[in-house]
C-alpha positions in Angstrom: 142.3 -10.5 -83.0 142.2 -14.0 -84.8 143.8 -16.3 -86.4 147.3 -18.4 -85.9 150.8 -18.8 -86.3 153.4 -21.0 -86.2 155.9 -21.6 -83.7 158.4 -19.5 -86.1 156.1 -17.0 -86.0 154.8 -17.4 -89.7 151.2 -16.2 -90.1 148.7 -18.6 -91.0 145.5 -18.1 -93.4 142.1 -17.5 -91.8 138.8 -18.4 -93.3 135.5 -16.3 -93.0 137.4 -13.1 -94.4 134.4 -11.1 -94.7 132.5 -11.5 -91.7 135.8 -10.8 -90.1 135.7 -7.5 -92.0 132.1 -6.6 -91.6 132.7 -7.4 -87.3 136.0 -5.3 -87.6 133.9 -2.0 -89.7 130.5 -2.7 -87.1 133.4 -2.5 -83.9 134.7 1.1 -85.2 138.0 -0.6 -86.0 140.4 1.1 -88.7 142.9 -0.9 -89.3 143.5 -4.8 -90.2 145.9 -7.1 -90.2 145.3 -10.1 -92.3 147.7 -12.9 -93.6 149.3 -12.5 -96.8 148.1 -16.0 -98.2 144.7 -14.6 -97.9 145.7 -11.9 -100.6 143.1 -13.9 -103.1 140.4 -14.3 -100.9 140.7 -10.4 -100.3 141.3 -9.0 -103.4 138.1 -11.3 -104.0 135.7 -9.7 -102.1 133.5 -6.6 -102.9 134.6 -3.2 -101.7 131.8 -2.5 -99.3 134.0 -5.2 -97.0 136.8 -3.3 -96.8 135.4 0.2 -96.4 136.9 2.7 -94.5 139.7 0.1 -93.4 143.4 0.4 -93.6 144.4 -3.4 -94.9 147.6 -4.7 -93.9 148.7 -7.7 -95.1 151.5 -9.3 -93.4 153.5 -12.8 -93.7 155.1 -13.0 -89.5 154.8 -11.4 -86.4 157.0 -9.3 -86.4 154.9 -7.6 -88.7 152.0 -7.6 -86.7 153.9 -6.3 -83.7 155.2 -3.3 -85.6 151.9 -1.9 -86.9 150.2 -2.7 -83.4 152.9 -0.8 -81.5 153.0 2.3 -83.5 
């Protein structure tokens, strides 16, 4: 897990998106939760990043609880 939010529970962008990715795909991990004003940087970066990961993006907390929970 990284990354912030607001006291409202707004999620805020991260920054080294693709290492992020590459850590989460070399830990075994499936699915991801990344902030929804990262959408750019995402739809930016080659597929080999995002292989064999579910991407979830989300704009609160809520969010993030929901999918975690499941």
């Amino acid at each position: 897990m990284t990354g912030e939010m607001t006291l409202n529970g707004s999620i805020l962008p991260v920054s080294g998106l693709r290492e992020k990715l590459h850590a989460a795909q070399r830990a075994g991990v499936k699915r991801v939760l990344l902030p929804r004003r990262n959408e750019a940087d995402f739809k930016a970066l080659e597929p080999t990043a995002t292989e064999e990961l579910e991407v979830i993006l989300i704009d609160e907390a809520i969010e993030a609880a929901e999918f975690t929970l499941e």
